[in-house]
C-alpha positions as CSV (number, residue, x, y, z in Angstrom):
1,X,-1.9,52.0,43.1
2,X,-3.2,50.8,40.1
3,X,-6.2,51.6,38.0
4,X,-8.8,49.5,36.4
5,X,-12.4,49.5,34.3
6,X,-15.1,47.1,35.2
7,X,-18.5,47.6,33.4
8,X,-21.1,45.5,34.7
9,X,-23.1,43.9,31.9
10,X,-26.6,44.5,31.0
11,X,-27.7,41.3,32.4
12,X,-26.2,41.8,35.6
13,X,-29.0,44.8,35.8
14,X,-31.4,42.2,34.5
15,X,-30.8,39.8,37.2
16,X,-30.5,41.7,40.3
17,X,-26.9,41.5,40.7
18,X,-25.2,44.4,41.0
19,X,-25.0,45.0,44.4
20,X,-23.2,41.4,44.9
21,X,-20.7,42.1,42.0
22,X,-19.9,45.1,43.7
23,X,-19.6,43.9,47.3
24,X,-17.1,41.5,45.8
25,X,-14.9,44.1,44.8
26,X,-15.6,45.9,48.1
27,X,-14.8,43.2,50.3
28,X,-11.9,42.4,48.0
29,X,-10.6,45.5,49.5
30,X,-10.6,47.5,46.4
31,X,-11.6,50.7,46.8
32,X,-14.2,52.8,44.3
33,X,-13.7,56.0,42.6
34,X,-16.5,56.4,39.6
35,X,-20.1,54.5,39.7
36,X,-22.3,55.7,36.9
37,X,-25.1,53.5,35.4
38,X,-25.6,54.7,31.2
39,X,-27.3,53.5,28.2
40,X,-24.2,53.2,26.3
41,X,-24.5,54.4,22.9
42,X,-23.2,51.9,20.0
43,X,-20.5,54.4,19.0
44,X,-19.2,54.3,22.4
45,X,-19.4,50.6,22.7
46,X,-17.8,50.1,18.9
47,X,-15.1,52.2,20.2
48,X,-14.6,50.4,24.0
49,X,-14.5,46.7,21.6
50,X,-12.7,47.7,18.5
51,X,-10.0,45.4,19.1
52,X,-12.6,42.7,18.1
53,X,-13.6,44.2,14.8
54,X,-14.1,41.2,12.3
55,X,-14.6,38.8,14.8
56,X,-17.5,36.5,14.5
57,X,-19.1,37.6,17.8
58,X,-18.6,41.3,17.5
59,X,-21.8,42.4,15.8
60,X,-23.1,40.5,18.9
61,X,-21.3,41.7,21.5
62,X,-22.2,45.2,20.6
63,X,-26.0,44.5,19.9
64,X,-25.7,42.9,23.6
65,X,-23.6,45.5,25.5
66,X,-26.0,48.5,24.2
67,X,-29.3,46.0,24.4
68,X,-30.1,48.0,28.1
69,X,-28.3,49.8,30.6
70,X,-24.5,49.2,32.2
71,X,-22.7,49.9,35.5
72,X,-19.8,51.6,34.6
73,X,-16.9,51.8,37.1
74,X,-13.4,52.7,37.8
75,X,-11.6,51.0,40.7
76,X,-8.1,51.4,42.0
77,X,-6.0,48.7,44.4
78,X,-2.6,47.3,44.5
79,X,-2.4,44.8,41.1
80,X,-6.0,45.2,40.8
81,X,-6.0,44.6,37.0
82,X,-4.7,40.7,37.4
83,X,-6.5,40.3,40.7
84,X,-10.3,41.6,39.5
85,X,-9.9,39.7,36.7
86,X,-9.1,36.7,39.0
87,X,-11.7,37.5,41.0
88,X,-14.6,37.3,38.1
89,X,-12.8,33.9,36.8
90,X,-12.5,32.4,32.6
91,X,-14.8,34.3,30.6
92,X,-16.5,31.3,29.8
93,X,-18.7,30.4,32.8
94,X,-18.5,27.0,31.9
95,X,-14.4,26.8,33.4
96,X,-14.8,29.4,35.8
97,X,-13.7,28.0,39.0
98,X,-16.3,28.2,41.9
99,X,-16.0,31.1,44.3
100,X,-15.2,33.4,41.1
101,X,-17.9,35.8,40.2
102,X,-18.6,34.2,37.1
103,X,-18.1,30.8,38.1
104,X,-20.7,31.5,40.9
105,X,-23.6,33.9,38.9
106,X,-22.6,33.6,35.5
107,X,-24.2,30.8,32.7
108,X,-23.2,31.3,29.2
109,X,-20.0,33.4,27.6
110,X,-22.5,35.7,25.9
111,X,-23.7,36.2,29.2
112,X,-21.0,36.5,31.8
113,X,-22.1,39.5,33.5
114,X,-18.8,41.7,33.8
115,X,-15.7,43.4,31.7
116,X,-12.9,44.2,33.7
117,X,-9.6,46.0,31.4
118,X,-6.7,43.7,30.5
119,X,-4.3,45.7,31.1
120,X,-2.9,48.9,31.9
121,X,-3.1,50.6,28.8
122,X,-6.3,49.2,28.1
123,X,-7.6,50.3,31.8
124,X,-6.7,54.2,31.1
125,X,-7.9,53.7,27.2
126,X,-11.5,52.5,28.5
127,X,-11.9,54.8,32.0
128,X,-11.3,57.5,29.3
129,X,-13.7,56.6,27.2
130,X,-16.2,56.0,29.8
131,X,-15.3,58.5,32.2
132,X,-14.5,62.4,32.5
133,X,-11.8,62.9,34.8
134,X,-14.1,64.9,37.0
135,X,-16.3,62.4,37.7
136,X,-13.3,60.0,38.9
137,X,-13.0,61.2,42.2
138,X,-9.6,60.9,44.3
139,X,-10.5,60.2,48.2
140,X,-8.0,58.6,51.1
141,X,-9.9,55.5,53.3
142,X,-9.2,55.8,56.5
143,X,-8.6,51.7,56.4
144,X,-6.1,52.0,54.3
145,X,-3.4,50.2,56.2
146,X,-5.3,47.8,56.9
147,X,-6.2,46.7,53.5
148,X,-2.4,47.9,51.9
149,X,1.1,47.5,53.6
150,X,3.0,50.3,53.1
151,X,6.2,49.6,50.6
């Protein structure tokens, strides 16, 4: 099973829409284990975006992403790092397919509701960052095959 970081945005608080983003991910078949909703601080956030240091839309971004509160979560499913991000569609609304989270709910890149990790590395870098590993909590579902075939 694989790992990955979503953090949804601080307009997603703003417009009512976590519990849909969420129940995406849920019905999905993807299966929590950390919810916690923060004030990030800018050091934290600096840190999460660094990669994007010099770009013309970092000073933004950062400004944005510590502007009000997140949702910070870790989820875990089979391929879930190339299928969440699927699932929330381009990161600008604008050619997000329809039925994609973002195609649906979102209106503007510098509003597109949710980060989701990249990649592997990047999804243990930022759960790390975000998360002690106490608060990431290990559980079985009993629906588990029927969600996940057995390999």
């Amino acid at each position: 099973m694989e790992r990955t970081f979503i953090a949804l945005k601080p307009d997603t608080l703003q417009r009512g829409l976590v519990g849909d983003i969420i129940n995406r991910f849920e019905k999905k078949g993807f299966q929590l284990l950390g919810l916690k909703l923060v004030q990030p601080p800018r050091e934290l956030v600096e840190k999460h975006y660094e990669e994007h240091l010099g770009r013309p839309f970092y000073e933004g971004l950062v400004n944005y992403m510590t502007s009000g509160p997140i949702v910070a979560s870790v989820w875990q499913g089979k391929n879930i790092i190339s299928s969440s991000r699927s699932l929330l569609g381009a990161t600008d609304p604008s050619k997000a397919a329809p039925g994609t989270i973002r195609g649906d709910l979102a209106t503007q890149v510098g509003r597109n509701l949710v980060h989701a990790s990249d990649s592997p590395v990047n999804a243990e870098r930022e759960i790390s960052l975000w998360f002690a590993a106490k608060e990431i909590q290990n559980w079985s579902r009993s629906l588990e095959p029927w969600i996940n075939e057995e390999n």
